[in-house]
mmJSON file of the N, C-alpha and C atoms, coordinates in Angstrom:
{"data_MODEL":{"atom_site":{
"group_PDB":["ATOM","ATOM","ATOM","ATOM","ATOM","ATOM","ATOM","ATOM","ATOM","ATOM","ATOM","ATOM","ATOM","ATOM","ATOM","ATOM","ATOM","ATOM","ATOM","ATOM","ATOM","ATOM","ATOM","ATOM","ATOM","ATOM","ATOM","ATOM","ATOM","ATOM","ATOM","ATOM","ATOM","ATOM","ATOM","ATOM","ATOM","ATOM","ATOM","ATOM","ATOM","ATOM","ATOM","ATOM","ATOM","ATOM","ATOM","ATOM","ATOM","ATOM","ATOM","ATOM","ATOM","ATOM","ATOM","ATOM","ATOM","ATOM","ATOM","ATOM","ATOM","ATOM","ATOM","ATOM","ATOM","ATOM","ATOM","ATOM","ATOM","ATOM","ATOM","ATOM","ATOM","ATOM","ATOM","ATOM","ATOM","ATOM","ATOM","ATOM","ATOM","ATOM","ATOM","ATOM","ATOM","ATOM","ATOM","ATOM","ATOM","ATOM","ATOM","ATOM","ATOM","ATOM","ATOM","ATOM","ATOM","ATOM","ATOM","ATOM","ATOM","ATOM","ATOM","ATOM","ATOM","ATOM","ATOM","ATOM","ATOM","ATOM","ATOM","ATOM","ATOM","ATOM","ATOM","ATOM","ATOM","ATOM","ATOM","ATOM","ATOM","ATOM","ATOM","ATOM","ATOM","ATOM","ATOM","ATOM","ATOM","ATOM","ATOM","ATOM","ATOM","ATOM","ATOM","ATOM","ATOM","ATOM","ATOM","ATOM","ATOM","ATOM","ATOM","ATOM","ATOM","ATOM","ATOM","ATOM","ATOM","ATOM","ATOM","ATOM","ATOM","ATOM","ATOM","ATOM","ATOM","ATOM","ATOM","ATOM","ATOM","ATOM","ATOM","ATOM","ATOM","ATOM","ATOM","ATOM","ATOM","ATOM","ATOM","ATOM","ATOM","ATOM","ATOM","ATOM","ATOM","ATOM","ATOM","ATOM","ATOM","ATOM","ATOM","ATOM","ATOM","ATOM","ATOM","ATOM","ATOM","ATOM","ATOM","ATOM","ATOM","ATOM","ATOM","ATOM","ATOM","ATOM","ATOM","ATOM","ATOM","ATOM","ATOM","ATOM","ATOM","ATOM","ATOM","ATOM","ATOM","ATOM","ATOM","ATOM","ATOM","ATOM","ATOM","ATOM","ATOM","ATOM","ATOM","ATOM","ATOM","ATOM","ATOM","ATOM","ATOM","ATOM","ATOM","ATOM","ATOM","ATOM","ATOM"],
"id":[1,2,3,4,5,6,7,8,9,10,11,12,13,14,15,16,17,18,19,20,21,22,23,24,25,26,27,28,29,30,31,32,33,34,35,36,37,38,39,40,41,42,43,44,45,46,47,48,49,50,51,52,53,54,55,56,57,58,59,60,61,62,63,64,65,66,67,68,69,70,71,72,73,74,75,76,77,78,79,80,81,82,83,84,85,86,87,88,89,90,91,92,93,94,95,96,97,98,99,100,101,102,103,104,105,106,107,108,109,110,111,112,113,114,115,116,117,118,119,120,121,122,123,124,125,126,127,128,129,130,131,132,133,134,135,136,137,138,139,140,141,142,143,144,145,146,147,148,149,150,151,152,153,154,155,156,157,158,159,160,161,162,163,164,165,166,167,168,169,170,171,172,173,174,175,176,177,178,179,180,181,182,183,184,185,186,187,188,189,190,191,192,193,194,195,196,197,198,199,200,201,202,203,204,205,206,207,208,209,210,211,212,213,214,215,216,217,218,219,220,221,222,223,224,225,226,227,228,229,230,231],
"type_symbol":["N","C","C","N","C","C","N","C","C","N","C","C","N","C","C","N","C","C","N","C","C","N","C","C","N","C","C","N","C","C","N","C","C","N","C","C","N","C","C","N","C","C","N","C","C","N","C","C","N","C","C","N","C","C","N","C","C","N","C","C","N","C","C","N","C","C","N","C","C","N","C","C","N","C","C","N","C","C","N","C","C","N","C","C","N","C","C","N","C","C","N","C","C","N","C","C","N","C","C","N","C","C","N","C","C","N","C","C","N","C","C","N","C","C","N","C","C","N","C","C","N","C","C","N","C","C","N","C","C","N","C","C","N","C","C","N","C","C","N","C","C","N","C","C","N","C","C","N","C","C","N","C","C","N","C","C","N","C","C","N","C","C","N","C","C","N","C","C","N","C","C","N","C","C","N","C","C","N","C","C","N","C","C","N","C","C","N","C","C","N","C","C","N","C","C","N","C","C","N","C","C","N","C","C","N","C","C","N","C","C","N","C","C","N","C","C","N","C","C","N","C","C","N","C","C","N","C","C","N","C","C"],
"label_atom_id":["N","CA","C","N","CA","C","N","CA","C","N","CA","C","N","CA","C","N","CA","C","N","CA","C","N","CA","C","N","CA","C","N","CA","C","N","CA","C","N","CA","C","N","CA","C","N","CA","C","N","CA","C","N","CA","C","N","CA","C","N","CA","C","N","CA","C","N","CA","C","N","CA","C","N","CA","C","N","CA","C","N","CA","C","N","CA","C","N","CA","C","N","CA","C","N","CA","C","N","CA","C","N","CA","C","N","CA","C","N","CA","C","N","CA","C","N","CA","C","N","CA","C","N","CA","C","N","CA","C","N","CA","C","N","CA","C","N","CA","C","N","CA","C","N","CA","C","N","CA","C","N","CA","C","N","CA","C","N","CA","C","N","CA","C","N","CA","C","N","CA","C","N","CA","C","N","CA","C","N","CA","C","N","CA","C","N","CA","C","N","CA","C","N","CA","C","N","CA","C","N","CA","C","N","CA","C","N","CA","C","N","CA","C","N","CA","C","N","CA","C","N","CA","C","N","CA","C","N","CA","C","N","CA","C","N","CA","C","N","CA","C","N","CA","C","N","CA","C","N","CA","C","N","CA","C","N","CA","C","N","CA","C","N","CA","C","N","CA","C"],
"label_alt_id":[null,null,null,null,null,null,null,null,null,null,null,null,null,null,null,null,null,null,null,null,null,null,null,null,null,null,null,null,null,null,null,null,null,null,null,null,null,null,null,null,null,null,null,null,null,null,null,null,null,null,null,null,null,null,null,null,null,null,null,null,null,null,null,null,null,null,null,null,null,null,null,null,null,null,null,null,null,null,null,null,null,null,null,null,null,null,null,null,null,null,null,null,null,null,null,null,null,null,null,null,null,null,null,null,null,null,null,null,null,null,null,null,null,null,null,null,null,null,null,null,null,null,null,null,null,null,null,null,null,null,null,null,null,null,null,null,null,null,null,null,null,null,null,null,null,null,null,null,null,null,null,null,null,null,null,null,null,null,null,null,null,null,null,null,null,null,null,null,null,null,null,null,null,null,null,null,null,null,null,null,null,null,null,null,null,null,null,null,null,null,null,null,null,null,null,null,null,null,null,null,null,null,null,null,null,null,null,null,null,null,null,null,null,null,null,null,null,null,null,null,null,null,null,null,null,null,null,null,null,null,null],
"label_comp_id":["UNK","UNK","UNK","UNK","UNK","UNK","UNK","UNK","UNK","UNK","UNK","UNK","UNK","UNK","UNK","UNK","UNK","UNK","UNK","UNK","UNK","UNK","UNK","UNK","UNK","UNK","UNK","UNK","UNK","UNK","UNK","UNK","UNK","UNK","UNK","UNK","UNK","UNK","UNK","UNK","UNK","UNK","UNK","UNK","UNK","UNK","UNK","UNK","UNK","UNK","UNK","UNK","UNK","UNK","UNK","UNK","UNK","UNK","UNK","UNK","UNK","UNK","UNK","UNK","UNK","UNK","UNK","UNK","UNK","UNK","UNK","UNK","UNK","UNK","UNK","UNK","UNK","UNK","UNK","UNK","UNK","UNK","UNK","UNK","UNK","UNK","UNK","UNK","UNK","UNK","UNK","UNK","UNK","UNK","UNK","UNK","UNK","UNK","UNK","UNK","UNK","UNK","UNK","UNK","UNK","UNK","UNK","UNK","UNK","UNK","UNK","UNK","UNK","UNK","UNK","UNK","UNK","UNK","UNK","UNK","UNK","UNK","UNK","UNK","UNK","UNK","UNK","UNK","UNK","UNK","UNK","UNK","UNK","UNK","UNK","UNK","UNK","UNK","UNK","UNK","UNK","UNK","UNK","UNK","UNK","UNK","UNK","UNK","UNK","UNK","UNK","UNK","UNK","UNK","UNK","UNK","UNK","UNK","UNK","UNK","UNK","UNK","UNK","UNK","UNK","UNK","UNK","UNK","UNK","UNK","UNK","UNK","UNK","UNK","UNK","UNK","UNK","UNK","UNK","UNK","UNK","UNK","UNK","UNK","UNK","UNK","UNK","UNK","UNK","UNK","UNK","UNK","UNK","UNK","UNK","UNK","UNK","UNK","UNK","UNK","UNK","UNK","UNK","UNK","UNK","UNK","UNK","UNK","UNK","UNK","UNK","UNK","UNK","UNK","UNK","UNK","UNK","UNK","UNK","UNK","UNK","UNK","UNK","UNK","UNK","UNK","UNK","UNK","UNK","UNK","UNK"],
"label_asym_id":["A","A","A","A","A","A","A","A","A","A","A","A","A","A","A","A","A","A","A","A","A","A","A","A","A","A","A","A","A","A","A","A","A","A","A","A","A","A","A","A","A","A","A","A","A","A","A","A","A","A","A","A","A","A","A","A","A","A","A","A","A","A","A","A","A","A","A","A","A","A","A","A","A","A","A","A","A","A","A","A","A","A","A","A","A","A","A","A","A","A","A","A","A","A","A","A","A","A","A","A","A","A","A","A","A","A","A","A","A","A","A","A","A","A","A","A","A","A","A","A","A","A","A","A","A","A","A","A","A","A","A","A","A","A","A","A","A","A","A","A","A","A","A","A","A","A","A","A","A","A","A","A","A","A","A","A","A","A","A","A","A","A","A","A","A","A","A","A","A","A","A","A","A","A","A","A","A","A","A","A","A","A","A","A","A","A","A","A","A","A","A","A","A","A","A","A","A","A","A","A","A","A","A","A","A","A","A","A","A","A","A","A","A","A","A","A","A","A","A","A","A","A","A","A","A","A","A","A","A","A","A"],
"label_entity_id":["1","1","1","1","1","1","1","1","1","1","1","1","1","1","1","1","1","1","1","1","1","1","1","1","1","1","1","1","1","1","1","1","1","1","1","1","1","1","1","1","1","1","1","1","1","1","1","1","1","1","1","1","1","1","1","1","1","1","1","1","1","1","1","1","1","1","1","1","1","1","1","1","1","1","1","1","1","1","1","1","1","1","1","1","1","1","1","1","1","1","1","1","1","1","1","1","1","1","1","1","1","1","1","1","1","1","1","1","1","1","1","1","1","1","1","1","1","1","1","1","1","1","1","1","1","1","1","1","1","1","1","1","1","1","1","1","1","1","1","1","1","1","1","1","1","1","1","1","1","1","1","1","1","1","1","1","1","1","1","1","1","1","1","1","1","1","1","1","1","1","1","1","1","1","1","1","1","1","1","1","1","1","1","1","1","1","1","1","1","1","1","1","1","1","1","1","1","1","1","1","1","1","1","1","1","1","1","1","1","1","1","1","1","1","1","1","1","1","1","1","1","1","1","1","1","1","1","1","1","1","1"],
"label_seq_id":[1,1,1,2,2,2,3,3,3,4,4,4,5,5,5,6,6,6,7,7,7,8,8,8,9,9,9,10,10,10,11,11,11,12,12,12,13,13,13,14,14,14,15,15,15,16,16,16,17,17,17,18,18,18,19,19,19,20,20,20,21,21,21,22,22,22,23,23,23,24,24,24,25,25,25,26,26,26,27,27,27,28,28,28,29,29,29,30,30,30,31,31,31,32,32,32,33,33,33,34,34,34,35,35,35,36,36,36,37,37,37,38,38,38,39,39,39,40,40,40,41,41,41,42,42,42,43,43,43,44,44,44,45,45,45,46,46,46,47,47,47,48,48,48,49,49,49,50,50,50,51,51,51,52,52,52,53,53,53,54,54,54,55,55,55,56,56,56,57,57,57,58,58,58,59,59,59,60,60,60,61,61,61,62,62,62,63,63,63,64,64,64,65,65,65,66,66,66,67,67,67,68,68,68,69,69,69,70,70,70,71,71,71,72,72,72,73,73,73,74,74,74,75,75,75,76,76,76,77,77,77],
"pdbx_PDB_ins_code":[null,null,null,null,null,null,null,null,null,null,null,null,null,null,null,null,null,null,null,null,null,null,null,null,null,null,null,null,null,null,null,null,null,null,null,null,null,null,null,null,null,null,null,null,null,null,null,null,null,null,null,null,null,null,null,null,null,null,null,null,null,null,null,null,null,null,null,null,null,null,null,null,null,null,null,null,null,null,null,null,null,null,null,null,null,null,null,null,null,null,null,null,null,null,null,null,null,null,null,null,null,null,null,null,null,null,null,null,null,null,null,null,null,null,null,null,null,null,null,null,null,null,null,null,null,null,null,null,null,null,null,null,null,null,null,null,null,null,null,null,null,null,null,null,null,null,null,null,null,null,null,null,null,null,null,null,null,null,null,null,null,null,null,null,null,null,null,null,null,null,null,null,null,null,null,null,null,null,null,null,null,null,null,null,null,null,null,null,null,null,null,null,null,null,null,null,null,null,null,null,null,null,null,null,null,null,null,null,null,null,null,null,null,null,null,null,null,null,null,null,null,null,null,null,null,null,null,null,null,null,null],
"Cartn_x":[0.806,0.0,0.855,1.542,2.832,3.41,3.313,3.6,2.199,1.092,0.048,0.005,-0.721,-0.499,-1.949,-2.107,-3.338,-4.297,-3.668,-4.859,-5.436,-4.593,-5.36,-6.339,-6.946,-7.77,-8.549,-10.178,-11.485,-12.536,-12.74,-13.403,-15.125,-15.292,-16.571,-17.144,-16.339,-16.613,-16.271,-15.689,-15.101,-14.405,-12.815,-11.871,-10.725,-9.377,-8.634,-8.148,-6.591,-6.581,-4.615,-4.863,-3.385,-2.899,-1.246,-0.672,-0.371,-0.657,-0.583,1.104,0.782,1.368,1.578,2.804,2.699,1.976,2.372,2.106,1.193,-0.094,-1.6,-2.147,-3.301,-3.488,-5.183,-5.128,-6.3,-7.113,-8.79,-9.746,-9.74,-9.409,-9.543,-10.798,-11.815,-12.878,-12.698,-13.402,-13.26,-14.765,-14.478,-16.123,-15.984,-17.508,-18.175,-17.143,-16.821,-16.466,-15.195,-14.17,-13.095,-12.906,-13.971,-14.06,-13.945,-14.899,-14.884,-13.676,-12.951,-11.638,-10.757,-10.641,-9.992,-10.07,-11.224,-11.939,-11.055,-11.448,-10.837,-9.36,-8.424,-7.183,-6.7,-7.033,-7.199,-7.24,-8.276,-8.697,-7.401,-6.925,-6.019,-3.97,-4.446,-2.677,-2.194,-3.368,-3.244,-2.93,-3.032,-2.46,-1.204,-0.624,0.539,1.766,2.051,2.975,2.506,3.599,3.39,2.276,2.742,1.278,0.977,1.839,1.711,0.591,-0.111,-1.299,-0.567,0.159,1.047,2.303,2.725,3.969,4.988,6.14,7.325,6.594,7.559,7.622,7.854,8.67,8.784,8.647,7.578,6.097,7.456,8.181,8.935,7.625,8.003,7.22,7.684,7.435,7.631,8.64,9.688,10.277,9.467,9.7,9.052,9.632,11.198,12.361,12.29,11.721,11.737,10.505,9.557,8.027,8.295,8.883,8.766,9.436,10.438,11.353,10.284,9.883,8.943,7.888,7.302,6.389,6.823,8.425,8.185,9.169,9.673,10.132,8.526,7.449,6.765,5.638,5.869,5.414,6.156,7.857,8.575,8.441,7.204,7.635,6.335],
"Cartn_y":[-1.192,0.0,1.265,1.079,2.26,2.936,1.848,2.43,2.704,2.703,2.557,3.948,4.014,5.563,5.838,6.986,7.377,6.462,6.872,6.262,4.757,4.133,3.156,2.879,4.019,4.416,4.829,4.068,3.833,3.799,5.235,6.039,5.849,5.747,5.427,4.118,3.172,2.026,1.184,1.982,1.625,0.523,0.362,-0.224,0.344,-0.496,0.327,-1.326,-0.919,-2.234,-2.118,-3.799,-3.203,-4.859,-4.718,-6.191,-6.77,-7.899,-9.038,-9.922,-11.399,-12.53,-12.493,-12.905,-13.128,-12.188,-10.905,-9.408,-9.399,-10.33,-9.92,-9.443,-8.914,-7.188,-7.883,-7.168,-7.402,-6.198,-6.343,-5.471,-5.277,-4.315,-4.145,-3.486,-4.201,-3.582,-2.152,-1.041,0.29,0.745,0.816,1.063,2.855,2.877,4.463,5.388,4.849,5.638,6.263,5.175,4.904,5.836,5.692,6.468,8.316,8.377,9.737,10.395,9.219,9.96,10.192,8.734,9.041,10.417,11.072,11.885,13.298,13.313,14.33,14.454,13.549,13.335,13.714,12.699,13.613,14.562,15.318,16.538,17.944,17.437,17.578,17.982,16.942,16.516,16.351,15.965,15.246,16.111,17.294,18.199,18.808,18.374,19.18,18.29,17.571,16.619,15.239,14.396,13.179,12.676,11.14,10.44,9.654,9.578,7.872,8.414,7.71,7.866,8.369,7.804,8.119,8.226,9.924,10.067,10.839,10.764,11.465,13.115,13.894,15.426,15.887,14.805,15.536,15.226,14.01,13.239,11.961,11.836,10.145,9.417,7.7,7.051,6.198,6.465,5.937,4.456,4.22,2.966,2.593,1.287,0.448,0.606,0.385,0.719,1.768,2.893,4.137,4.421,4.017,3.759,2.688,1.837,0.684,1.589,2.177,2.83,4.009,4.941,5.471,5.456,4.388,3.732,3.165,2.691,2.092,2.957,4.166,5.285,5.717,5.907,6.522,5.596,4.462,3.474,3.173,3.56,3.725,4.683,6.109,7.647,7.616],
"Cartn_z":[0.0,0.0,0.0,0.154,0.076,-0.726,-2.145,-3.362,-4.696,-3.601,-4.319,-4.831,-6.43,-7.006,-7.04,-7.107,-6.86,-8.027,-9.3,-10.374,-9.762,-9.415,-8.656,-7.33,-6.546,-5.734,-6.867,-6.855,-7.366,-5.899,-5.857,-4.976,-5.196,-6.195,-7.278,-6.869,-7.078,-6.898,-5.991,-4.594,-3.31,-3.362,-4.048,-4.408,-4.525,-3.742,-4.222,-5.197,-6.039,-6.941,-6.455,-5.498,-5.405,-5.989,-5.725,-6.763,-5.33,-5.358,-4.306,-4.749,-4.342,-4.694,-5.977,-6.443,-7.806,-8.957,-8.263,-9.314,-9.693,-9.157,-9.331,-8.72,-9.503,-9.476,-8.4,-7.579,-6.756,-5.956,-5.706,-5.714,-4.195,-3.313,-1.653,-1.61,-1.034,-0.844,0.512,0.36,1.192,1.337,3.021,3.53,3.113,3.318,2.967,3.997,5.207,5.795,5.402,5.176,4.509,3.182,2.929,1.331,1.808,2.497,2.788,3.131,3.76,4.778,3.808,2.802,1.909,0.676,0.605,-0.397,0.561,1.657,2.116,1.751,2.366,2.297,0.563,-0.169,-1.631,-1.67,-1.453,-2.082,-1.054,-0.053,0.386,-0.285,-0.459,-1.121,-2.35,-3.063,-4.211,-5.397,-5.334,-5.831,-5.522,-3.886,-4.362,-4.562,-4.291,-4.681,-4.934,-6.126,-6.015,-6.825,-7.34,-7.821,-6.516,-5.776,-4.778,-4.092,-3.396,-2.387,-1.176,-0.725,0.239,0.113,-0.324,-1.044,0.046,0.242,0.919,0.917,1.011,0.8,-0.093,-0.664,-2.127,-3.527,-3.158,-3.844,-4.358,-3.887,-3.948,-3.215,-3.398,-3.044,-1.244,-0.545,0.982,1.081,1.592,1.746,3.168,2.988,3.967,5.288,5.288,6.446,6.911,6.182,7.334,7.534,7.021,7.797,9.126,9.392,10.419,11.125,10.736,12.131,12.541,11.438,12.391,12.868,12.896,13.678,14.922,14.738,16.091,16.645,16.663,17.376,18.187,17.544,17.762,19.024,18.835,19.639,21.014,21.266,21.959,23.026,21.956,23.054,23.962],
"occupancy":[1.0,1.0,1.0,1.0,1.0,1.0,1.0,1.0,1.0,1.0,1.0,1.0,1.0,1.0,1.0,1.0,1.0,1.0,1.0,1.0,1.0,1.0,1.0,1.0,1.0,1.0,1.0,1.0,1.0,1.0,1.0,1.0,1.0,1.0,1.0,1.0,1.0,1.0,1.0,1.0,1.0,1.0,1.0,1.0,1.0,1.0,1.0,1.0,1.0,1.0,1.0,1.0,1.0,1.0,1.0,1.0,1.0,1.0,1.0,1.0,1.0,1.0,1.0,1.0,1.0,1.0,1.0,1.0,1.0,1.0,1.0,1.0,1.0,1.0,1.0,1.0,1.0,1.0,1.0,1.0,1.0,1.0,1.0,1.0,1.0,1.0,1.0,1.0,1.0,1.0,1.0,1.0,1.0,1.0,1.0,1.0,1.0,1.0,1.0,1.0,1.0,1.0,1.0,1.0,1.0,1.0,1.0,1.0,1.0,1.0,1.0,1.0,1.0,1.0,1.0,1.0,1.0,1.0,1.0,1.0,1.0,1.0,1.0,1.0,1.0,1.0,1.0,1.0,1.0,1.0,1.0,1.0,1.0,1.0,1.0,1.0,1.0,1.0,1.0,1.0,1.0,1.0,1.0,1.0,1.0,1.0,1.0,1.0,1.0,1.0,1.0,1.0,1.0,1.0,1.0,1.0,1.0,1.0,1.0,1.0,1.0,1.0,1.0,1.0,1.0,1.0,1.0,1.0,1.0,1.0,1.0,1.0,1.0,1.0,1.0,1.0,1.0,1.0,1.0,1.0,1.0,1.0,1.0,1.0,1.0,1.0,1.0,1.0,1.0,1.0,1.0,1.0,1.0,1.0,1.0,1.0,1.0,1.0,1.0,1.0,1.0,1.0,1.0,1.0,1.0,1.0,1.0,1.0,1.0,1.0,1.0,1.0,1.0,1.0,1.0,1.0,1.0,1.0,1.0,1.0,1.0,1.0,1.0,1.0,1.0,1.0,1.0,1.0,1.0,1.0,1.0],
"B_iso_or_equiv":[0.0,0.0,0.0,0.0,0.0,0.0,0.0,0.0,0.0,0.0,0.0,0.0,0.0,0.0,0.0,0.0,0.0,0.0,0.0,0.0,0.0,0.0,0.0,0.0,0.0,0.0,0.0,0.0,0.0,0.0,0.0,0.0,0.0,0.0,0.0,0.0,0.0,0.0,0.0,0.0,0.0,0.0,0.0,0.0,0.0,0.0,0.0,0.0,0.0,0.0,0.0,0.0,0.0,0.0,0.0,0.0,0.0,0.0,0.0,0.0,0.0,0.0,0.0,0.0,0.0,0.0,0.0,0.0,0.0,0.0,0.0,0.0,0.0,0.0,0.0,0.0,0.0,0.0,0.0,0.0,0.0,0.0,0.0,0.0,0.0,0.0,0.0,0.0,0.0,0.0,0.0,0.0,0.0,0.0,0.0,0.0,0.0,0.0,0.0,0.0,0.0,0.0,0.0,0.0,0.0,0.0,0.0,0.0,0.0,0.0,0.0,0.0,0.0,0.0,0.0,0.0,0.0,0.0,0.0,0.0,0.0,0.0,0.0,0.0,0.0,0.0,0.0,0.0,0.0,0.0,0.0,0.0,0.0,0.0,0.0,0.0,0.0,0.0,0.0,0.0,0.0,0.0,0.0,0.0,0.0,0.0,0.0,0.0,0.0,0.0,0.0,0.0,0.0,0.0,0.0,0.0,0.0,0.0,0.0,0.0,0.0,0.0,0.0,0.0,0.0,0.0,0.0,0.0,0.0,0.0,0.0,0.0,0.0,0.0,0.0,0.0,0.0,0.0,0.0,0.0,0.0,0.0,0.0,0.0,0.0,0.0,0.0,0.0,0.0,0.0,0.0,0.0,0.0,0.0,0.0,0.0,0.0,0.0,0.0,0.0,0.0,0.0,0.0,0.0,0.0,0.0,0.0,0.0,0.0,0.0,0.0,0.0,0.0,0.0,0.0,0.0,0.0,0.0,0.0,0.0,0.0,0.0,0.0,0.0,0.0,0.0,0.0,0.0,0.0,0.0,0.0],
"pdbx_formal_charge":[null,null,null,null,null,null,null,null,null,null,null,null,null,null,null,null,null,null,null,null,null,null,null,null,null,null,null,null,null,null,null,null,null,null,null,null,null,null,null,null,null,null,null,null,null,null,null,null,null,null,null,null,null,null,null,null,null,null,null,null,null,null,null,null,null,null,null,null,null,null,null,null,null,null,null,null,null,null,null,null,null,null,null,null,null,null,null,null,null,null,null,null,null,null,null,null,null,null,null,null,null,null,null,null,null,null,null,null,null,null,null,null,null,null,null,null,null,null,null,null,null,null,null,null,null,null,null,null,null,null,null,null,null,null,null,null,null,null,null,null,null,null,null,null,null,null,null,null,null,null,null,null,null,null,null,null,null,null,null,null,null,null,null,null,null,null,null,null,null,null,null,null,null,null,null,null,null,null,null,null,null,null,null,null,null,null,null,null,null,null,null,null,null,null,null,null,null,null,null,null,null,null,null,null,null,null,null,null,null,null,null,null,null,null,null,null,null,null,null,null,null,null,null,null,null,null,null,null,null,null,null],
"auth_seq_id":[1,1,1,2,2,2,3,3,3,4,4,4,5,5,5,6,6,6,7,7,7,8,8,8,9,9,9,10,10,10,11,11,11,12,12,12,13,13,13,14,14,14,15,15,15,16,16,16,17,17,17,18,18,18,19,19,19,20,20,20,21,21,21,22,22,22,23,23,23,24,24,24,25,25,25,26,26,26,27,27,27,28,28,28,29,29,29,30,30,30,31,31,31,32,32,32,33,33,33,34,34,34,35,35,35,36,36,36,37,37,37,38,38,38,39,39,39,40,40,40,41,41,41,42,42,42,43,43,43,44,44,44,45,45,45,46,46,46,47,47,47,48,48,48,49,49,49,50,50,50,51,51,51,52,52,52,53,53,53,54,54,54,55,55,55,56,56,56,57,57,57,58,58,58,59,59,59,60,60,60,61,61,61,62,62,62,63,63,63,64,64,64,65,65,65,66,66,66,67,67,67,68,68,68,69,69,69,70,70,70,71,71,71,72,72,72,73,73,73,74,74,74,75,75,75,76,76,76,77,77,77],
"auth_comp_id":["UNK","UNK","UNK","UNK","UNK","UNK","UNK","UNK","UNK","UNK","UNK","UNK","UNK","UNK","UNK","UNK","UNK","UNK","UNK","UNK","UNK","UNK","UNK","UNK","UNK","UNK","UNK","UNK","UNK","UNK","UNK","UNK","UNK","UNK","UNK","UNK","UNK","UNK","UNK","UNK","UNK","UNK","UNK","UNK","UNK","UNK","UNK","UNK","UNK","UNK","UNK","UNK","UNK","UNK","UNK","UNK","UNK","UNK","UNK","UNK","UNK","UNK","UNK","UNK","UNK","UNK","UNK","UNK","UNK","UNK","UNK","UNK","UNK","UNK","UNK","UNK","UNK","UNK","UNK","UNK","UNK","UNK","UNK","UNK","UNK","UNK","UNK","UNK","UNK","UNK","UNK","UNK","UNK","UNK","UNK","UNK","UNK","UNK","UNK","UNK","UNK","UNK","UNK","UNK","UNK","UNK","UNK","UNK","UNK","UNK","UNK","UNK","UNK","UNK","UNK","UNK","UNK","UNK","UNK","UNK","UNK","UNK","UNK","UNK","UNK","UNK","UNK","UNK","UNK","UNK","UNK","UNK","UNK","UNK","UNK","UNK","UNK","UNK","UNK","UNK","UNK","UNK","UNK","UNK","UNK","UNK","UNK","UNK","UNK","UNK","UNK","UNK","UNK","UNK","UNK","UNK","UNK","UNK","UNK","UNK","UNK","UNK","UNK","UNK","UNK","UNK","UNK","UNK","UNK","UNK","UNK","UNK","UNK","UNK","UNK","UNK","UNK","UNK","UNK","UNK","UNK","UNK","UNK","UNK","UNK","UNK","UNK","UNK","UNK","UNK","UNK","UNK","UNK","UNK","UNK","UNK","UNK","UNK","UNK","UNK","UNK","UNK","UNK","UNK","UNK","UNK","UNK","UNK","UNK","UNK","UNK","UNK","UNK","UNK","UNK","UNK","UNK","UNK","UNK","UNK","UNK","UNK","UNK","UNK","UNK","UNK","UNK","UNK","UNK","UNK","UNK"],
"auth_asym_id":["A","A","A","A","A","A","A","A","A","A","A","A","A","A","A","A","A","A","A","A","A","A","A","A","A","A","A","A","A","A","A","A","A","A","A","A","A","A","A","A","A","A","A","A","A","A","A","A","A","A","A","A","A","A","A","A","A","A","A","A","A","A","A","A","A","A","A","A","A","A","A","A","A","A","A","A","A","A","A","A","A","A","A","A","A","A","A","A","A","A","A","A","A","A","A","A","A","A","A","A","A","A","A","A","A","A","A","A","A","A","A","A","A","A","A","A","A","A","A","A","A","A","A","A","A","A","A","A","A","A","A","A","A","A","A","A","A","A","A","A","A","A","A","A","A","A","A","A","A","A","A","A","A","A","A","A","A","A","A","A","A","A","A","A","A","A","A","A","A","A","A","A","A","A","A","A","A","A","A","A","A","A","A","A","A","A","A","A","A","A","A","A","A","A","A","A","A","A","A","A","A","A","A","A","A","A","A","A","A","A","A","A","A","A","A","A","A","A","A","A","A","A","A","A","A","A","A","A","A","A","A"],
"auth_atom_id":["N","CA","C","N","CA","C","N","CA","C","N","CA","C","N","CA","C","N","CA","C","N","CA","C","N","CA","C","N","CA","C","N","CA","C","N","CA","C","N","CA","C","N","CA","C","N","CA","C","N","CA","C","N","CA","C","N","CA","C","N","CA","C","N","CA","C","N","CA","C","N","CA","C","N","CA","C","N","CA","C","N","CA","C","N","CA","C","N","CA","C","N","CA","C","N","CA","C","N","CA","C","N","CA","C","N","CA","C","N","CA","C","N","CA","C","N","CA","C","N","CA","C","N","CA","C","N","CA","C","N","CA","C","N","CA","C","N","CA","C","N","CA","C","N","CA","C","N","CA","C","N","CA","C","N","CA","C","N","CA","C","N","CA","C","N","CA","C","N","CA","C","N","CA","C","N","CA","C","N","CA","C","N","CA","C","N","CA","C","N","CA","C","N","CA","C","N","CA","C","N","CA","C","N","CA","C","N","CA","C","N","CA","C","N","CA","C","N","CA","C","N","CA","C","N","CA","C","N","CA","C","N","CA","C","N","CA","C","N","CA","C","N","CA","C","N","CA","C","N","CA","C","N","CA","C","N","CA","C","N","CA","C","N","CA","C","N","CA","C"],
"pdbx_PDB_model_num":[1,1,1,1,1,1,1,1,1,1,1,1,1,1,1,1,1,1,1,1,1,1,1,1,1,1,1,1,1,1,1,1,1,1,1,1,1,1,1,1,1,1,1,1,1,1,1,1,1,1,1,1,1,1,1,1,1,1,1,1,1,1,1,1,1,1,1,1,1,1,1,1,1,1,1,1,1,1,1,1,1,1,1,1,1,1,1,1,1,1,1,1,1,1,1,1,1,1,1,1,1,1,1,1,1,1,1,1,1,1,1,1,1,1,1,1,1,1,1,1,1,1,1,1,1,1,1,1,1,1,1,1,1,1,1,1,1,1,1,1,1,1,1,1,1,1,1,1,1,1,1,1,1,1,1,1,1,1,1,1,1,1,1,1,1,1,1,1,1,1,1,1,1,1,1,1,1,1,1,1,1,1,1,1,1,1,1,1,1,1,1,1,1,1,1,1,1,1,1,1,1,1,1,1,1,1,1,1,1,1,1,1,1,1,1,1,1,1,1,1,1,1,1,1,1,1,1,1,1,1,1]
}}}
């Protein structure tokens, strides 16, 4: 989910489409609520940097290793 790009968030049809096992491409179902938060967050960001859904600062796409570290710095304080 990290390198997911926006075109693949289907807001419409409450899906996002991400690649699983074996680089197939699969449908994540997303509740209404989910949708909304997400609609906000979009309408948010999505213009100023980045295609990724969840992009760095300077719309690079997030590594996994420094998401875990800061999560678990942040789980530490």
């Amino acid at each position: 989910m990290l390198n997911l790009p926006n075109v693949k968030v289907d807001l419409e049809n409450l899906v996002l489409k991400v690649r699983g096992r074996g680089k197939k491409e699969r449908l994540v179902p997303v509740s209404i609520e989910m949708r909304k938060i997400l609609w906000v967050y979009l309408n948010r960001h999505r213009l100023k940097v980045g295609n990724y859904l969840f992009p760095t600062r300077d719309g690079n796409r997030l590594d996994y290793n420094n998401v875990l570290r800061d999560l678990k710095c942040s789980v530490n304080d």
